[in-house]
N, CA, C and O of each residue as an XYZ file, in Angstrom:
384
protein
N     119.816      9.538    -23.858
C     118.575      9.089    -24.441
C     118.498      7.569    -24.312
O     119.301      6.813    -24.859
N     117.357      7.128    -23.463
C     117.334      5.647    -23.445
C     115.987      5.181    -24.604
O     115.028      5.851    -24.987
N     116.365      3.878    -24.912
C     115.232      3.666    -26.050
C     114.404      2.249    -25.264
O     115.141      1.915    -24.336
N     113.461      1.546    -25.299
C     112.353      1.133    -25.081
C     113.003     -0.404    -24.850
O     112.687     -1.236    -23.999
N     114.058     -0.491    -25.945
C     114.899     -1.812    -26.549
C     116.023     -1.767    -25.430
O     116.809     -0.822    -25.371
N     116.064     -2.884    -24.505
C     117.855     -2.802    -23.669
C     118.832     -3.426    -24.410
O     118.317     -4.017    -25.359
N     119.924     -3.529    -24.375
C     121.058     -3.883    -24.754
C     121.572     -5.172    -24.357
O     121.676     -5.533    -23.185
N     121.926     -5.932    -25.481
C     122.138     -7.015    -24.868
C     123.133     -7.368    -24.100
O     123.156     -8.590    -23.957
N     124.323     -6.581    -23.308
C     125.252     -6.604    -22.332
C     124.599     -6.111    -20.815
O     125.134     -6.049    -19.709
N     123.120     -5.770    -21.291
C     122.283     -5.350    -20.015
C     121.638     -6.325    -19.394
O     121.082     -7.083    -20.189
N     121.430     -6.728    -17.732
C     121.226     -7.651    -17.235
C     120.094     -7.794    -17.420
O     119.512     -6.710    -17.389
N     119.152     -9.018    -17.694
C     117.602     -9.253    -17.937
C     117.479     -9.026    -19.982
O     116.489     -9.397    -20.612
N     118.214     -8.633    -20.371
C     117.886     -8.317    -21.973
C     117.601     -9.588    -22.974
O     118.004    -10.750    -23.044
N     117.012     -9.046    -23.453
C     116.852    -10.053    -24.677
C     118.074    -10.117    -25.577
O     118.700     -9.183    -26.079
N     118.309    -11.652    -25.685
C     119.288    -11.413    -27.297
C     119.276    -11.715    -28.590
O     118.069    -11.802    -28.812
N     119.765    -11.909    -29.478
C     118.920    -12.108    -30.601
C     118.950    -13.588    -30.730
O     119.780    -14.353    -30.237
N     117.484    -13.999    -31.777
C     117.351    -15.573    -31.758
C     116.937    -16.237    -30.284
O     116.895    -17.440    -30.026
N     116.623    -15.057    -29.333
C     116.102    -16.272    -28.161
C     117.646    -16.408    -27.181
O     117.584    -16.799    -26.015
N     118.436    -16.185    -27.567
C     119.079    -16.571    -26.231
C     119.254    -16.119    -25.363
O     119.229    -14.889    -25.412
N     119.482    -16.632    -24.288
C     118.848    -16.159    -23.132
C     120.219    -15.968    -22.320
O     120.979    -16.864    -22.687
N     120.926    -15.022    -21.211
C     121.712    -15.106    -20.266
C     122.008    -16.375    -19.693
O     123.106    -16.670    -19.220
N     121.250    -16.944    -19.730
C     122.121    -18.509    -18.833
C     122.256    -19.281    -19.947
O     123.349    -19.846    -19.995
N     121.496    -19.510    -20.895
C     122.101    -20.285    -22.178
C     123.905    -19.950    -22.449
O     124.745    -20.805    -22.729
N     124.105    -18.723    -22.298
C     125.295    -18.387    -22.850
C     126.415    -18.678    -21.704
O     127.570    -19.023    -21.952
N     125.703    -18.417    -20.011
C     126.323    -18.403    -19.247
C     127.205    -19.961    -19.466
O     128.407    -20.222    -19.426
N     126.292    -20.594    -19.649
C     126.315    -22.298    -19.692
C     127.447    -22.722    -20.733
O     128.203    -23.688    -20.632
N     127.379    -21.638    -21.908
C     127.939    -22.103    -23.047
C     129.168    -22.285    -22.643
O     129.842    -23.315    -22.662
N     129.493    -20.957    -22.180
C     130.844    -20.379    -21.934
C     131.386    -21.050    -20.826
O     132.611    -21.172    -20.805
N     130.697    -21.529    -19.866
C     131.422    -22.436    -18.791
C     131.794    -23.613    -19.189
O     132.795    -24.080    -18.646
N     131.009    -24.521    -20.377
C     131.288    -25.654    -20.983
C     132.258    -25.479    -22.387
O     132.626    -26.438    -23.064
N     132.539    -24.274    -22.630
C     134.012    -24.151    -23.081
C     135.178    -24.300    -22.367
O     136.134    -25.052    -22.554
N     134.949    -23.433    -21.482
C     135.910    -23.485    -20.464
C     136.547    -24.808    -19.486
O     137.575    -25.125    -18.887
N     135.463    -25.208    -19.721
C     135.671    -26.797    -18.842
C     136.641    -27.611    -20.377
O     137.733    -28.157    -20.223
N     135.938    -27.506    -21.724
C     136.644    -28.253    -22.254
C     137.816    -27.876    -23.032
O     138.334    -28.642    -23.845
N     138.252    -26.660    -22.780
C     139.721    -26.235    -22.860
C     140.455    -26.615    -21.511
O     141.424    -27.353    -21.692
N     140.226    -26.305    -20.330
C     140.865    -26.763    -19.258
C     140.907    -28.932    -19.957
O     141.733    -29.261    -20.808
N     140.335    -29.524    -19.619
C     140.243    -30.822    -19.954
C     141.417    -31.170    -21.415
O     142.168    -32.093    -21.100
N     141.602    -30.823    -22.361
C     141.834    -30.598    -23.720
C     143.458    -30.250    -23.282
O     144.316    -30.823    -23.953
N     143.953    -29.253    -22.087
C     145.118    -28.849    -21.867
C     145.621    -29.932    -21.309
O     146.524    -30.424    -21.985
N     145.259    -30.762    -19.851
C     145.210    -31.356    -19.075
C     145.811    -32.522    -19.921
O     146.855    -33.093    -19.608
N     145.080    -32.819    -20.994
C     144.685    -34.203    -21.618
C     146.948    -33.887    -22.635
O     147.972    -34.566    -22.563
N     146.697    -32.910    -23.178
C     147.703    -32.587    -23.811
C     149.055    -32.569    -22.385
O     149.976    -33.386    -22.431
N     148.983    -31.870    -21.600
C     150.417    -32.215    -20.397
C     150.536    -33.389    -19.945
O     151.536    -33.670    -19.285
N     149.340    -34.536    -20.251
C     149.836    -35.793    -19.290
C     150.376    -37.151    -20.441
O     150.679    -38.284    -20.068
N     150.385    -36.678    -21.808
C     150.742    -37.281    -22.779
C     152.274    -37.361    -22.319
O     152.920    -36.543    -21.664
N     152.803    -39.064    -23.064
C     153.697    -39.370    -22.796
C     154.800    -38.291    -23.876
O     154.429    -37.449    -24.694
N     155.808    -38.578    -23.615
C     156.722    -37.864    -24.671
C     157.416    -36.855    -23.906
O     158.584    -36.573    -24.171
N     156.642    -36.176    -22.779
C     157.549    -35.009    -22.614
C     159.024    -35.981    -21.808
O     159.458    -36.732    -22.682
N     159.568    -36.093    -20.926
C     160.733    -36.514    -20.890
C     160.368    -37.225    -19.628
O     159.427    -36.858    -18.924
N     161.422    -38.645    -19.250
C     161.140    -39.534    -18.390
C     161.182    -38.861    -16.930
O     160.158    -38.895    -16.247
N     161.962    -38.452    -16.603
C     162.443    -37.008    -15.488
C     161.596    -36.242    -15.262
O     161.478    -35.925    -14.079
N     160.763    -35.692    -16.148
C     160.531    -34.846    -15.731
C     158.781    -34.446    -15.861
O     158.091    -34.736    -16.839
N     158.320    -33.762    -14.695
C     157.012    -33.791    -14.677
C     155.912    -33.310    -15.786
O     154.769    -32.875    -15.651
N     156.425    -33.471    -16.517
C     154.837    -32.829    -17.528
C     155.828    -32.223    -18.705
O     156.998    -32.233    -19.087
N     154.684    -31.756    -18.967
C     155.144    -30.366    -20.279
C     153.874    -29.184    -19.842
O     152.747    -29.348    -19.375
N     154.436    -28.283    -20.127
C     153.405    -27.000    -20.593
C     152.423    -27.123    -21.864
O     152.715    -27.285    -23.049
N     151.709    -27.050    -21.512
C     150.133    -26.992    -23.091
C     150.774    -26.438    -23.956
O     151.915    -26.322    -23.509
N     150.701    -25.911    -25.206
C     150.650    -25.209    -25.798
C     149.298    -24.307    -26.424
O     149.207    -23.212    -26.979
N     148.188    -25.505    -25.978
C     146.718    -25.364    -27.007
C     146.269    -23.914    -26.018
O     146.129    -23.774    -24.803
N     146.107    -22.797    -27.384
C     145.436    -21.644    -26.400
C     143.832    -21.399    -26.655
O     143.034    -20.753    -25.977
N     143.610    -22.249    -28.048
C     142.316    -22.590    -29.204
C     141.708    -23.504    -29.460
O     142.249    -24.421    -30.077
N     140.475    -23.571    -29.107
C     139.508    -25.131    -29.064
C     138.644    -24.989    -30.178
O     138.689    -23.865    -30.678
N     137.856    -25.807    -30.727
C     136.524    -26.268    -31.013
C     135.179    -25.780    -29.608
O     135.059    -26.204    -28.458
N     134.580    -25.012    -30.188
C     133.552    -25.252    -28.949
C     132.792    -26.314    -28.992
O     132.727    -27.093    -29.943
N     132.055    -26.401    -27.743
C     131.085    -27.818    -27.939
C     129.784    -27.725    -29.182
O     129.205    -26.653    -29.356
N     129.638    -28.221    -29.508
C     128.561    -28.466    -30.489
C     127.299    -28.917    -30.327
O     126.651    -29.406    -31.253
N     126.830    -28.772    -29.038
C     125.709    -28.447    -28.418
C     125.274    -27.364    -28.460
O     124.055    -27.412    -28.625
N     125.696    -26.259    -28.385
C     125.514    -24.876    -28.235
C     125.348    -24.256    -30.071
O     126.317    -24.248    -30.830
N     124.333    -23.918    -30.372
C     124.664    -23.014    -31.708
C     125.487    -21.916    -32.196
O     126.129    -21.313    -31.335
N     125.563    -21.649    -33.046
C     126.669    -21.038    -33.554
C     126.643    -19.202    -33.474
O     127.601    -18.471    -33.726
N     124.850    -18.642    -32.925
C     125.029    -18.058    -32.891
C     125.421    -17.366    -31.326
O     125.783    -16.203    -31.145
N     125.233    -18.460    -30.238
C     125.571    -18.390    -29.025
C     127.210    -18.058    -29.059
O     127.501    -17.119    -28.319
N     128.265    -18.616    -29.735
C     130.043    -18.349    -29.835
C     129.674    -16.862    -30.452
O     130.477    -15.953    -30.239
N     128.590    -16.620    -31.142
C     129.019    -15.297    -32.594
C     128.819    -14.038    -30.919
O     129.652    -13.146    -30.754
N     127.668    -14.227    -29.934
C     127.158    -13.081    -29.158
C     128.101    -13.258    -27.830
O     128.097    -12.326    -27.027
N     128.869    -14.350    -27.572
C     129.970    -14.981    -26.869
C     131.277    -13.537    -27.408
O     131.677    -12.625    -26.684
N     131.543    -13.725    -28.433
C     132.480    -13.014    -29.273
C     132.350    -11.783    -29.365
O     133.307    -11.011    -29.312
N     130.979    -11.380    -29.537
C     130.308    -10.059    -29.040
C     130.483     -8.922    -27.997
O     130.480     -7.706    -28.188
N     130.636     -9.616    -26.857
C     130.532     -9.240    -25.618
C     132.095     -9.482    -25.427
O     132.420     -9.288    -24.256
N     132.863     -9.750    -26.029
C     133.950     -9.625    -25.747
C     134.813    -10.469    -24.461
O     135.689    -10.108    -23.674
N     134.015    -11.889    -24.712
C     134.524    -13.049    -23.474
C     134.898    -14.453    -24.428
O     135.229    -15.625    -24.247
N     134.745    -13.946    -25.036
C     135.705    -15.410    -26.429
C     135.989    -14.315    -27.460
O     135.403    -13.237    -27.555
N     137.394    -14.965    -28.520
C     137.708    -14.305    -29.186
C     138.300    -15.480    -30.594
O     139.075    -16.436    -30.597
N     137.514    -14.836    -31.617
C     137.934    -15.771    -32.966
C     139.475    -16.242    -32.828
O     140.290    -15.624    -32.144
N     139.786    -17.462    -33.593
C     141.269    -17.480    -33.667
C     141.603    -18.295    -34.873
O     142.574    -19.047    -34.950
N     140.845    -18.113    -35.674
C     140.585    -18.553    -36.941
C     140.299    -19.992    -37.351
O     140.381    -20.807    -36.432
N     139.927    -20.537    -38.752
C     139.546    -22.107    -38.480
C     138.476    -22.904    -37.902
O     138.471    -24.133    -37.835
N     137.437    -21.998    -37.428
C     136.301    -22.324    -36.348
C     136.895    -22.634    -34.579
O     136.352    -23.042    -33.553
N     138.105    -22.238    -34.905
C     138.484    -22.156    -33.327
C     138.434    -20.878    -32.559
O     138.820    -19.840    -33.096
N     137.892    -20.890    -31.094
C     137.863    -19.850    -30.067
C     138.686    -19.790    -29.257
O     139.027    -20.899    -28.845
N     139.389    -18.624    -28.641
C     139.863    -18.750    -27.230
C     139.546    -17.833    -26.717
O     138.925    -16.956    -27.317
N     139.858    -17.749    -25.492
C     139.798    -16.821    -23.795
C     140.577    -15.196    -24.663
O     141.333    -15.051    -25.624
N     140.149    -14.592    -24.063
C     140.699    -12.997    -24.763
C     141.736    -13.153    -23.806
O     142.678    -12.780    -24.505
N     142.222    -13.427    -22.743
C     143.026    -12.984    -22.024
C     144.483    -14.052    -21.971
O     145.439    -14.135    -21.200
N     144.121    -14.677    -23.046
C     145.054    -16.067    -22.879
C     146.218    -15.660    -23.993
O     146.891    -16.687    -23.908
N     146.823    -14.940    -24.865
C     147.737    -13.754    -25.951
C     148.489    -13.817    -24.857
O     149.524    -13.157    -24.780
């Protein structure tokens, strides 16, 4: 039984509040950019040892940008391509 209403994991759908597929597309790429950046920024800090090249990140959980509203992370979280990690922080589902 299909209903009149598509789903918002359906391509072209409406989501709630107006957002739109590339709003979110956008969101989620400008997370992604600023967790990559945020890791980057954390391995080139001094401290790890004179010898030796870097350190490994540890950060698996950001702040998202704050451009994006809050209900764009909530339908982000939704769809199952960010995942709460408590504190107002998000990460990558696949990053555990």
């Amino acid at each position: 039984m299909t209903s009149g209403t598509p789903r918002s994991d359906e391509p072209g759908a409406a989501f709630p509040s107006g957002l739109g597929s590339a709003q979110l597309k956008n969101a989620l790429k400008a997370f992604k950019k600023r967790l990559k950046l945020t890791r980057l920024d954390d391995e080139s800090r001094l401290g790890h040892g004179a010898m030796s090249s870097g350190g490994q990140s540890g950060i698996v959980a950001i702040s998202p940008p704050t451009r994006y509203p809050q209900a764009i992370w909530d339908e982000l979280v939704r769809q199952g391509k960010l995942r709460r990690a408590g504190h107002g922080l998000y990460e990558l589902p696949d990053e555990s």
